[in-house]
N, C-alpha and C positions, 0 to 999 in steps of 0.2 A: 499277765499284765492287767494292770486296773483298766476299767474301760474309761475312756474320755466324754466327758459331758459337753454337749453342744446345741446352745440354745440359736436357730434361727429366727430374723424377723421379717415378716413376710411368707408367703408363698404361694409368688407367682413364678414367671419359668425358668428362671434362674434358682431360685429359692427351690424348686422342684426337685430340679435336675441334682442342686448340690443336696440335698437330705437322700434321694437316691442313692448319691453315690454314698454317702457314710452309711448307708445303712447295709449296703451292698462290703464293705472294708471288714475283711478278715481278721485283719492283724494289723493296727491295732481295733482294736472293736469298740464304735463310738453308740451309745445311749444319745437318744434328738429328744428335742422339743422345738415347738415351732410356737411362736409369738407372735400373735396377732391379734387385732382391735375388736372391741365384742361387737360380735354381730357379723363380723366377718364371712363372704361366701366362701369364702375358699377354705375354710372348717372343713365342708363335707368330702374337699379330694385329697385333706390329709392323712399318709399310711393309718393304716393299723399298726399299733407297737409305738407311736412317735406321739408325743404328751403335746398337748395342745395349753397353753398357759398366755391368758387376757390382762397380766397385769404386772406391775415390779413384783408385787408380794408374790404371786405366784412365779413367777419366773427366779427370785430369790431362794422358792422352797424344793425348787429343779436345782438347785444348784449347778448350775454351770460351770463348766472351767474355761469356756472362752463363748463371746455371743457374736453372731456372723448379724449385720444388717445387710437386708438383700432386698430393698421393698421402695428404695427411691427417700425422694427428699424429704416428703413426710415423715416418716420412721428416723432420718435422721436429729429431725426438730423436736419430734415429741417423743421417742424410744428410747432410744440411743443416751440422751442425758438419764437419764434414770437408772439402767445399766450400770455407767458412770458411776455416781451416787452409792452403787451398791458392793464399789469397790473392785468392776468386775472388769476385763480385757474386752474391747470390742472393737472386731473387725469391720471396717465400713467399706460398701461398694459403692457408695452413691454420695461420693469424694466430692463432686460437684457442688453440694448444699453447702463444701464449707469456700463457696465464695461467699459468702454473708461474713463479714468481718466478726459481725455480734456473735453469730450462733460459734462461729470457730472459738472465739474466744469463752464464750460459758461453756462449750467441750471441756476446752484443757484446764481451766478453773474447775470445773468438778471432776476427773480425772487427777489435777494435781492432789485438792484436800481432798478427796476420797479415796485415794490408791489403788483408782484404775487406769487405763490403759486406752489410747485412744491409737488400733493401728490401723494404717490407708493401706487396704489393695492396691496393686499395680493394676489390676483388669485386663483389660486388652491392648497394654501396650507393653514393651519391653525399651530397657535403656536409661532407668531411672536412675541406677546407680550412677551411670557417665554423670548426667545430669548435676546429683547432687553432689558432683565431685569437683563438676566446675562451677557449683553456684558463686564463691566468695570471687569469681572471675571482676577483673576491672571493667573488661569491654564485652561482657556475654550479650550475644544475642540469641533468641532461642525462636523458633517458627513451628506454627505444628498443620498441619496440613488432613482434614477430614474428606474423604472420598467415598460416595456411598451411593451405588443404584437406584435408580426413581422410588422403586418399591420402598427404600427406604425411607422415602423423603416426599410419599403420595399427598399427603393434609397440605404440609408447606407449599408444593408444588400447586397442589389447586388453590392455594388460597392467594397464591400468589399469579393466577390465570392461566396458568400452564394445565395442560393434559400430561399427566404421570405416562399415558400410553404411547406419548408423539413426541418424547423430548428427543430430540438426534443431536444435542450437543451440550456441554457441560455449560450447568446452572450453578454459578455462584449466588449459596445462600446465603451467606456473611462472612465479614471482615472487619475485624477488630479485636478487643483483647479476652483474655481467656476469663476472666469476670464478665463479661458482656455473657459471652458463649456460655457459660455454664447458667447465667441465670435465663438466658431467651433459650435453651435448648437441655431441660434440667434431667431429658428422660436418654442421651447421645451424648454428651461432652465432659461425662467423665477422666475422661483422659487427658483434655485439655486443660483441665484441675488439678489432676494429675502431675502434669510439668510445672504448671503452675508451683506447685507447693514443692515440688523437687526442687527448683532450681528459683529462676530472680521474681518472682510473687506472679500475681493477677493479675498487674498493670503492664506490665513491662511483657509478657509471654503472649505473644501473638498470633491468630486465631485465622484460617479463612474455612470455610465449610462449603464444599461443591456436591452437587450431585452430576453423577457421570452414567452415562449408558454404558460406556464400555468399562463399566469398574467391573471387576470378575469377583468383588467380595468389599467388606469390609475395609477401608484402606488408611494407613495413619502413615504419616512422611512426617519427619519428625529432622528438624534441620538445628544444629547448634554450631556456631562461633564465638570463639575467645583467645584468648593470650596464649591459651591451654596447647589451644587445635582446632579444629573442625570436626566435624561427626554428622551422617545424614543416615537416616535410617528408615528404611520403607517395610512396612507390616500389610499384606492382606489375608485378611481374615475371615473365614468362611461366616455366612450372617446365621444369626440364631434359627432352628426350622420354625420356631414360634415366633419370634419378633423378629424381623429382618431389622429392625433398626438395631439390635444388638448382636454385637461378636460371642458365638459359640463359645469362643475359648472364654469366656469370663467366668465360665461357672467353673473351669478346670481351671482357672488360676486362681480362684477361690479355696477349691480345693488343695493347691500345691500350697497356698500361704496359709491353709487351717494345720497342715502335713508339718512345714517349716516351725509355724508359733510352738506344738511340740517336742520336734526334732532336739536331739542333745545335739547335733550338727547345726549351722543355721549360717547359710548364706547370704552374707549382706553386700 
């Protein structure tokens, strides 16, 4: 079997963990490159065997067959259109940047005239499909619910006077809609973008974000009504060992959505 070309951008600990694993993948057997800004420190902790590429043109002459963004909003604003441009498939984790009305729409304007491909991650959430199934609902309403250990949420928490060490009872960080939350919290609330864009937009998807002592991980409660049904769905998720503010499982649903884009199977 031809091997699969996969160009990363970024790599920091997501970015890590997912060129790990493809490199680590038998069968099919994936050829990396990793895409990042010149000058970049994180050059020196990439493998051996995995092409390092500072530019479209380079990144063009790796030919890729699919580009994973793993790097946050920046990469989505300046990377990612370029990609586009070059006619190419890219997968984005950091779904959040497309609250900016603008930037989403110069995506799918150079995706449409270029003949690429603009696909969203689910990350760490599950239930997208429900979602996008009751979007055309008359009376949807959709609520999304963030839960997350002080550890996660230590800068906010001090800056807002709190001791990370002495909280004993849950702090409501925000409340309001899921465009608020993805632009005040652009590095956590992917997934609140997430629904956003599965289901009735960024205005209407409703946000509150707590921090809990007694959360035991990661936690997304995920609440919809409509004409359709009801549906409430609660996820805990173990926190990244690198960043507690991110869900472990994001680099492996990374993974399962690079596995799916080649699949001749493909669950939607």
């Amino acid at each position: 079997m031809k091997s699969r070309r996969v160009a990363v951008i970024g790599f920091g600990a997501i970015a890590g963990e997912l060129v790990e694993s493809l490199l680590a993948a038998s069968e099919p057997e994936y050829r990396v490159a990793v895409w990042l800004r010149k000058g970049s420190a994180s050059r020196d902790r990439v493998p051996s065997g995995v092409a390092v590429v500072e530019s479209a043109a380079e990144l063009a002459a790796f030919t890729p067959d699919l580009v994973v963004e793993a790097a946050g909003h920046g990469a989505v604003r300046e990377q990612v259109p370029d990609a586009l441009v070059l006619g190419l498939p890219v997968l984005v984790s950091s779904i959040g940047a497309l609250h900016d009305d603008a930037l989403k729409e110069r995506l799918v304007e150079a995706a449409k005239s270029h003949g690429g491909r603009l696909l969203l991650a689910s990350g760490a959430l599950g239930a997208l499909d429900y979602v996008r199934a009751v979007r055309p609902a008359r009376e949807l309403e959709l609520t999304y619910e963030s839960r997350k250990p002080p550890a996660a949420w230590a800068k906010e928490l001090e800056a807002l006077g709190h001791d990370p060490q002495a909280i004993a009872a849950p702090v409501t960080l925000f409340e309001g809609t899921a465009r608020q939350a993805a632009a005040d919290y652009p590095q956590n609330l992917n997934v609140a973008a997430a629904l956003a864009l599965a289901g009735p937009g960024f205005e209407a998807t409703r946000v509150s974000v707590v921090c809990d002592p007694e959360a035991k991980g990661n936690t997304h409660v995920v609440r919809v009504r409509s004409e359709f049904g009801t549906m409430q769905m609660t996820i805990a998720n173990r926190p990244s060992p690198t960043n507690p503010k991110s869900s472990w499982i994001v680099g492996r649903s990374l993974l399962a959505a690079i596995d799916q884009h080649f699949s001749p199977v493909v669950m939607l």
